[in-house]
C-alpha positions in Angstrom: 10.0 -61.0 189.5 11.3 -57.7 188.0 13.4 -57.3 185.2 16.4 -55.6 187.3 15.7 -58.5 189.7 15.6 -61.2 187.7 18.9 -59.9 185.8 20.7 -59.7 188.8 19.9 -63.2 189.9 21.6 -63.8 186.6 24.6 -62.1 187.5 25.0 -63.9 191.0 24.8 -67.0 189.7 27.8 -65.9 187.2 29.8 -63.9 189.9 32.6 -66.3 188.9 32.1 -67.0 185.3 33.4 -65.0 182.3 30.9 -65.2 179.8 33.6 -65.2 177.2 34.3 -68.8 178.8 30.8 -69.7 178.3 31.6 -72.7 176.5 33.6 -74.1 179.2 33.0 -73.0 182.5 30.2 -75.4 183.5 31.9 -78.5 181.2 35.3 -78.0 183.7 35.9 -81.4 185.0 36.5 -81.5 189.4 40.2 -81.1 188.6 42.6 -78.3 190.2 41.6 -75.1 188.7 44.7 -74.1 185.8 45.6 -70.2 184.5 45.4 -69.9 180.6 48.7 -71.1 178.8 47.9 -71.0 175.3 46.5 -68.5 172.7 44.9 -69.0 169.5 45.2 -66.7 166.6 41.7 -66.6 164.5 40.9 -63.6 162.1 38.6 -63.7 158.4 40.1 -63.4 155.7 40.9 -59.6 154.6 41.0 -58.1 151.3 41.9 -54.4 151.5 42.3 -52.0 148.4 40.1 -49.4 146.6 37.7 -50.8 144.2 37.7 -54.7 146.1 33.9 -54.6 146.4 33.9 -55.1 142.9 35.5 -58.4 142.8 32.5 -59.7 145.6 30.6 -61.7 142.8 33.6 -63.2 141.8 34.3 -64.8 144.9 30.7 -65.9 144.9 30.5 -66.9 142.0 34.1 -68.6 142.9 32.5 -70.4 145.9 29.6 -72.1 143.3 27.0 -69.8 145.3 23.7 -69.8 143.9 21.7 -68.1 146.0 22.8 -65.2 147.7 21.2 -63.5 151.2 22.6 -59.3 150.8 22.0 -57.8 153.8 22.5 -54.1 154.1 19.9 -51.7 156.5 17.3 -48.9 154.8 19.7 -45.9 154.8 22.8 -47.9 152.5 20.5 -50.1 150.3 20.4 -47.0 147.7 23.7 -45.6 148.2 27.1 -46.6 146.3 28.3 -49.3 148.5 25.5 -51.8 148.5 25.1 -50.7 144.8 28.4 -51.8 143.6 28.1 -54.9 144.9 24.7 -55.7 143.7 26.0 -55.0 140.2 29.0 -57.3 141.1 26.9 -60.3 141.8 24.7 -59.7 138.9 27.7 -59.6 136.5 28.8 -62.6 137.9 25.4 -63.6 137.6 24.8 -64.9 140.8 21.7 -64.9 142.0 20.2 -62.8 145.0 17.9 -61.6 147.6 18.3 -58.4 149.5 17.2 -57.7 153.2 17.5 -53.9 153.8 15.7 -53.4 156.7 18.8 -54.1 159.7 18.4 -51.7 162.9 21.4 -49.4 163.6 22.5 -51.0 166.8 20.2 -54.0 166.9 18.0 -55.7 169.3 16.9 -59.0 169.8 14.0 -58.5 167.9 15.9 -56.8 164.7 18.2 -60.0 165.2 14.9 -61.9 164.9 13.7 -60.6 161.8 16.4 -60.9 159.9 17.0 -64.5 161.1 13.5 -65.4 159.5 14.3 -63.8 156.2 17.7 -66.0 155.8 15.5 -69.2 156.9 12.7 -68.6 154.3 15.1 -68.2 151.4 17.5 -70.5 152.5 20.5 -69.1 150.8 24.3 -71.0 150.3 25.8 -67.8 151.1 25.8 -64.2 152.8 26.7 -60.9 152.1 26.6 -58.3 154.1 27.1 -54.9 153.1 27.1 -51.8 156.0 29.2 -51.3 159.4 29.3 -53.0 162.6 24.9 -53.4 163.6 24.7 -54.7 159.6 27.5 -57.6 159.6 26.9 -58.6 163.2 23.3 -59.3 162.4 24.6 -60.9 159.3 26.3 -63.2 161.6 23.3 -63.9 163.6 21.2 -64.6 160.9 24.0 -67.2 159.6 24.1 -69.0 163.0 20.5 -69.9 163.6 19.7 -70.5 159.8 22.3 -73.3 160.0 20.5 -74.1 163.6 17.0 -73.5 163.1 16.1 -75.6 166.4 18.1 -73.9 168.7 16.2 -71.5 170.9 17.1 -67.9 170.7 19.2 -67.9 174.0 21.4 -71.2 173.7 24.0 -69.2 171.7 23.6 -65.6 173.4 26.3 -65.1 176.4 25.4 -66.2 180.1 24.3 -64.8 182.2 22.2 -64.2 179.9 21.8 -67.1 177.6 23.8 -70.5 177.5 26.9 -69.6 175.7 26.5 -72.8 173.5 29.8 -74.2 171.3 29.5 -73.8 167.8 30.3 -77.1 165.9 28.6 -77.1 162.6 29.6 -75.3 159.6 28.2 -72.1 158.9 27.3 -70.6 155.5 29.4 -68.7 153.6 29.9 -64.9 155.0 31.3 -62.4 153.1 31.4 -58.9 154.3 32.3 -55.4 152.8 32.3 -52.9 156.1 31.1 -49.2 155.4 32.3 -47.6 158.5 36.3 -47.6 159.8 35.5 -48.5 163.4 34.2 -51.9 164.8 36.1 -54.5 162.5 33.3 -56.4 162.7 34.4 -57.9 159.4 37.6 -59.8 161.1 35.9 -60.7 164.4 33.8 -63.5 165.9 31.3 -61.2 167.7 27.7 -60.2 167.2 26.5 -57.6 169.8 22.8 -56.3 170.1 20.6 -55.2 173.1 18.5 -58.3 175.0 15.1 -55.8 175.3 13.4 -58.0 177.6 16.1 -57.3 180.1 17.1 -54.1 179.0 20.6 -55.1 178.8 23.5 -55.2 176.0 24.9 -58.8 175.3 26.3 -60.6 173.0 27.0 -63.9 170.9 30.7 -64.1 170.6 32.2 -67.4 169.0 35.1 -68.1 166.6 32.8 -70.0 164.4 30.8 -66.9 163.8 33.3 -64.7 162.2 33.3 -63.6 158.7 34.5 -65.9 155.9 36.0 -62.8 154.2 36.1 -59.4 154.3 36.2 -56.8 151.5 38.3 -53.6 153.2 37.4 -50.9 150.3 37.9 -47.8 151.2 36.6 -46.0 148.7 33.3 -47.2 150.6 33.4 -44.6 153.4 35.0 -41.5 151.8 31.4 -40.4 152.0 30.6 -40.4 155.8 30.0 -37.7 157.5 32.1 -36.1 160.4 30.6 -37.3 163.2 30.3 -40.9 162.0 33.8 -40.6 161.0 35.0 -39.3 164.4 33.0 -41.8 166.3 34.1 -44.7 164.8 37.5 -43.8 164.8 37.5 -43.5 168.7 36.1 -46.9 168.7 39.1 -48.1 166.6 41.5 -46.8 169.1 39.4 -47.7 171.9 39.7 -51.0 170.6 43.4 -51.0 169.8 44.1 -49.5 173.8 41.6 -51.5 175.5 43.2 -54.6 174.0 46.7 -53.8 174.3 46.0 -53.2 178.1 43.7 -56.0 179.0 44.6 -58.6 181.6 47.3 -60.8 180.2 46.3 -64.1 178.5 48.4 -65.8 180.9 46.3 -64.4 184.3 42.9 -66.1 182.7 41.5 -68.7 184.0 40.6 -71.2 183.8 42.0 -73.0 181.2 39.4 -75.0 179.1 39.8 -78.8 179.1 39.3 -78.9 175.5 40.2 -76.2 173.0 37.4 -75.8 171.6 36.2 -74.0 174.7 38.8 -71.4 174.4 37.0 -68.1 174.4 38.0 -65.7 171.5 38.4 -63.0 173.8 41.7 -64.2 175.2 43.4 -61.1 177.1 46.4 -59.6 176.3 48.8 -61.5 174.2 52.4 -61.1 171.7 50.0 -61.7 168.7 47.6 -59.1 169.5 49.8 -57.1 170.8 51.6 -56.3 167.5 48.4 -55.6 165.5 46.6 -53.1 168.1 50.1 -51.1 168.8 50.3 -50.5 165.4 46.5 -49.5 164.8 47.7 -47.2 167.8 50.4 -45.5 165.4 48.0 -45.5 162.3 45.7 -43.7 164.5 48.0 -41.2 165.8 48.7 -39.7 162.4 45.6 -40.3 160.3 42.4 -39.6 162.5 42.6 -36.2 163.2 43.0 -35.9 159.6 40.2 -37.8 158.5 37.7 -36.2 160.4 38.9 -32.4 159.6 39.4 -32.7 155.9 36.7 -35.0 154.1 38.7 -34.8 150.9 42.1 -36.2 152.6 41.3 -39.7 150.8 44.8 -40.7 152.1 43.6 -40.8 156.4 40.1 -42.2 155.0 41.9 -45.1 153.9 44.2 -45.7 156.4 41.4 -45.3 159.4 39.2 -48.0 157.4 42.7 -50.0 157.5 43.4 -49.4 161.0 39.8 -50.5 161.7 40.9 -53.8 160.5 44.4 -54.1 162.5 42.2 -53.1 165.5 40.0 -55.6 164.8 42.4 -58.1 164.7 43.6 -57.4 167.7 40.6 -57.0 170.1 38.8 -60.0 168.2 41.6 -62.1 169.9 42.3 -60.3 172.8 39.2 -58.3 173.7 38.3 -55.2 175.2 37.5 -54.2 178.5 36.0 -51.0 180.6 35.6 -48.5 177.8 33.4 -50.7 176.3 32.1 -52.7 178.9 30.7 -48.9 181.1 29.6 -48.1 177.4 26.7 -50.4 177.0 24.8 -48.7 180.0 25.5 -45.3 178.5 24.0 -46.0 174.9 20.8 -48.1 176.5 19.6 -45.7 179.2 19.6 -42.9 176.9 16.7 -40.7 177.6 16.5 -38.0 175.0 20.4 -37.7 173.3 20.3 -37.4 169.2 23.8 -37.1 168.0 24.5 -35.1 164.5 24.7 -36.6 161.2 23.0 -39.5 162.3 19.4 -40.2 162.0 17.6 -37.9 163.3 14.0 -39.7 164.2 16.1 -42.0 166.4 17.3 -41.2 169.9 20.8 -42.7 169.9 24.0 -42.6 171.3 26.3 -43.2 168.4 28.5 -46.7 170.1 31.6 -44.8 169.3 31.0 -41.9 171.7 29.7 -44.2 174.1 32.4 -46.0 174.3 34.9 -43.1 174.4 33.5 -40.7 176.7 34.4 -42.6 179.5 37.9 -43.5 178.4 40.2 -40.7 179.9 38.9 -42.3 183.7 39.0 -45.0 182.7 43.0 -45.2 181.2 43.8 -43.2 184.3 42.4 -45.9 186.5 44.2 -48.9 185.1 47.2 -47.8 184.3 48.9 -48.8 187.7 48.0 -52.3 186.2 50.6 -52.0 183.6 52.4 -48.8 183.4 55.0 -49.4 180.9 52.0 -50.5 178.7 49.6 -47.5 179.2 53.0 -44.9 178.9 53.8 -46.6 175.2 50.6 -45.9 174.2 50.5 -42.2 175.5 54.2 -41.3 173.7 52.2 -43.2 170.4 49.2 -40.7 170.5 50.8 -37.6 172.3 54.4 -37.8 170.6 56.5 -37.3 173.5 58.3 -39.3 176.2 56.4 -40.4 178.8 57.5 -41.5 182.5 56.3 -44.9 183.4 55.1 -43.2 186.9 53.1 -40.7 184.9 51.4 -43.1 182.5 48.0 -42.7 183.7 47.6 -39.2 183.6 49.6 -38.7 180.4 47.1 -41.3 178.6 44.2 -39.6 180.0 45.7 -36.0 179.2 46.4 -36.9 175.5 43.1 -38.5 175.1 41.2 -35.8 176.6 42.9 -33.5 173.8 41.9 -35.7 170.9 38.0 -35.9 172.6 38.4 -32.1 172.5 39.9 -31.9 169.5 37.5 -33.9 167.4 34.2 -31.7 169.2 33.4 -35.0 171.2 31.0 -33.6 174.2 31.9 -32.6 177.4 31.4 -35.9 179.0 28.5 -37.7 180.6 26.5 -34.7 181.1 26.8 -33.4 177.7 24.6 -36.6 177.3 22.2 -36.0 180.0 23.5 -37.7 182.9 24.4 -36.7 186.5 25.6 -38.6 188.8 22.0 -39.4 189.9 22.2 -41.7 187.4 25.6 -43.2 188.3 24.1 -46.3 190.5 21.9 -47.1 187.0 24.8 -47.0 184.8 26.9 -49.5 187.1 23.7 -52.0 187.3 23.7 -51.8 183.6 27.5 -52.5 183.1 27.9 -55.2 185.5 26.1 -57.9 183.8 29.1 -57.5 180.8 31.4 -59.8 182.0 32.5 -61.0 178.4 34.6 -58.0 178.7 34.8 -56.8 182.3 36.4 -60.2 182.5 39.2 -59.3 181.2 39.7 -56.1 183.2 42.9 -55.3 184.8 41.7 -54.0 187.7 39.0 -54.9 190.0 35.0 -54.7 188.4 33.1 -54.4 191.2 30.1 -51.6 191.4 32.1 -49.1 193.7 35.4 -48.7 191.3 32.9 -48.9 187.7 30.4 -46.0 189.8 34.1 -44.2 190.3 34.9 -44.2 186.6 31.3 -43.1 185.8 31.6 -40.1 188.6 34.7 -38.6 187.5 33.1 -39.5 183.3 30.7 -36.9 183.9 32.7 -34.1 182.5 36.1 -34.3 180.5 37.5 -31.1 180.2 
């Protein structure tokens, strides 16, 4: 059987089933099916301030670790970051082992490795030090080194793997995030590509997340534009998608236990509240950031929105912009983006996840108009009719793609719309987060978005 047919077997036999309910939605008992009526609040522990990364071996050393797995990836283990904290642990004189070899979004296979490093040293606690690829593999590592029977899959996300609750304690895991975008340091989610499918999927349990993180944001004052600008769209892609996602209350069903409540919940008043304002943080500070590398002032309140954002989609969850984007990043055929690296053919997860958004904002914003017009008066800074919602989101975020030098849309990447019935193959097996779409996710409305994705302005 082929790999596209034997992945969309996979996704037929999951037409029904959120993979973000994959701890409960083959344990449901014969009873009458019942909507969601409860959320769950569940973040890390943030520390935020300039200069935090050097109180990491304190809190190790606080926490009676005595040996410590760092992992960081090959292009930070030298730079600042990473060294401030090794010299933190060995003032605290905690002991340590260092695994720099993490893949910028990472694989199965990267996931792997790393995995067998934690298990040979067999550490009491983790640090990672780098941005979203580095701390989710950090997580991965932490879960099957405190499971080393389990098979690769049993945690992974149907209909891929078996979606698998979490019950033992994990390991310490400290984090100290280098980028301002994925707030992988307050969330319960580990993403990487499945190679042997081709496919973007995930490991997404509460158990998973972070211990603590150290927000420092004299950590990215160093990165360069583009990485800035792209992980900044992903912060307010985040904050948006979140705030617009289908309402807690319209999930179903609801687990019989709660420990089979997904983390990604929909939309909810606790959410709510941290991704609106990430919204407003955004709307002053980003453009800033990204023009003017010296403004330290928009560098540190992007790396703190990052975490508000973080908040807020690691309890509500996202939806398209990030759901179309994992098809956009993996059938890359030749794209290199600036100021990344350059022997690697990659579209930065940021713009992936962006480029897509102004079709996408304009298409569910009939869902929940009052909703999508907030956010446009937030970003644009003017009143916004709740009948014109959609295309005053879409307008204002096609300005700040434009704005930022973002290209012109899926072409700009080397797509046409040749490629359209391949993108939509590769974003309906993501039902972690198309689950918690607003509007319908079937292939002729996600091919739609892609179509009119193919240029912006």
């Amino acid at each position: 059987m082929s790999k596209g047919r034997h992945l969309l077997k996979l996704i037929r036999k999951t037409t029904d089933c959120c993979p973000m309910h994959s701890q409960s939605y083959n344990r449901l008992s014969n009873a009458p099916l019942r909507k969601e009526y409860a959320i769950e609040m569940a973040c890390s522990a943030i520390r935020y301030g300039p200069g935090v990364t050097e109180e990491v071996g304190m809190d190790l050393q606080n926490i009676g670790a005595e040996r410590v797995a760092v992992i960081t990836d090959g292009n930070l283990v030298n730079l600042p970051p990473v060294q401030k904290a090794l010299h933190a642990l060995e003032k605290a004189g905690v002991p340590f082992e260092v695994y720099d070899r993490v893949r910028i979004e990472p694989t199965d296979t990267s996931f792997k490795e790393c995995i067998d490093f934690v298990r040979k040293i067999q550490p009491d606690a983790i640090l990672a030090v780098g941005g979203g690829s580095v701390i989710d593999t950090a997580k991965a590592a932490n879960l099957y080194t405190t499971y080393p029977e389990a098979d690769f899959l049993d945690f992974v996300n149907p209909p891929i793997g078996k979606g698998l609750p979490v019950t033992k304690h994990l390991l310490p895991l400290l984090a100290v995030p280098t980028t301002a975008g994925t707030g992988s340091e307050t969330t319960g989610v580990a993403v990487f590509d499945y190679e042997p499918l081709k496919a973007k999927t995930g490991i997404a349990n509460r158990a998973i997340r972070p211990t603590l993180g150290l927000v420092d944001p004299d950590n990215i004052i160093t990165m360069p534009a583009r990485v800035t600008a792209y992980s900044g769209f992903d912060v307010l892609c985040h904050a948006i998608e979140s705030y617009t996602a289908l309402s807690y209350t319209e999930r179903g069903p609801a687990p019989e236990n709660p420990k089979f409540r997904p983390a990604y919940q929909g939309s909810n008043p606790l959410s709510d509240v941290w991704s609106k304002h990430a919204c407003h943080i955004v709307s002053k500070y980003f453009k800033r950031a990204v023009q003017d590398p010296e403004d330290y002032e928009a560098r540190c309140q992007m790396h703190l929105a990052s975490s508000m954002a973080g908040v807020g989609f690691g309890n509500a969850g996202v939806h398209l912009c990030h759901g179309l984007s994992y098809s956009i990043s993996g059938l890359n055929r030749n794209y290199r983006s600036p100021d990344y690296p350059d022997e690697i053919k990659l579209i930065p997860h940021g713009l992936s996840v962006c480029i897509t958004a102004p079709a996408v904002f304009s298409a569910t914003a009939d869902s929940s108009p009052e909703r999508h017009a907030e956010i446009a008066e937030i970003l644009g800074g003017k009143p916004v009719r709740k009948e014109d919602a959609g295309t005053a989101l879409s307008d204002v975020l096609r300005e700040y793609l434009d704005t930022l030098g973002v290209p012109d849309g899926l072409n700009a990447l080397g797509y046409t719309d040749d490629d359209v019935p391949a993108l939509v193959s590769g974003a309906l097996p993501q039902k972690r987060v198309l689950c918690i779409s607003p509007i319908d996710t079937s292939a002729e409305p996600l091919a739609e978005i892609y179509s009119n994705s193919m240029k912006n302005y």
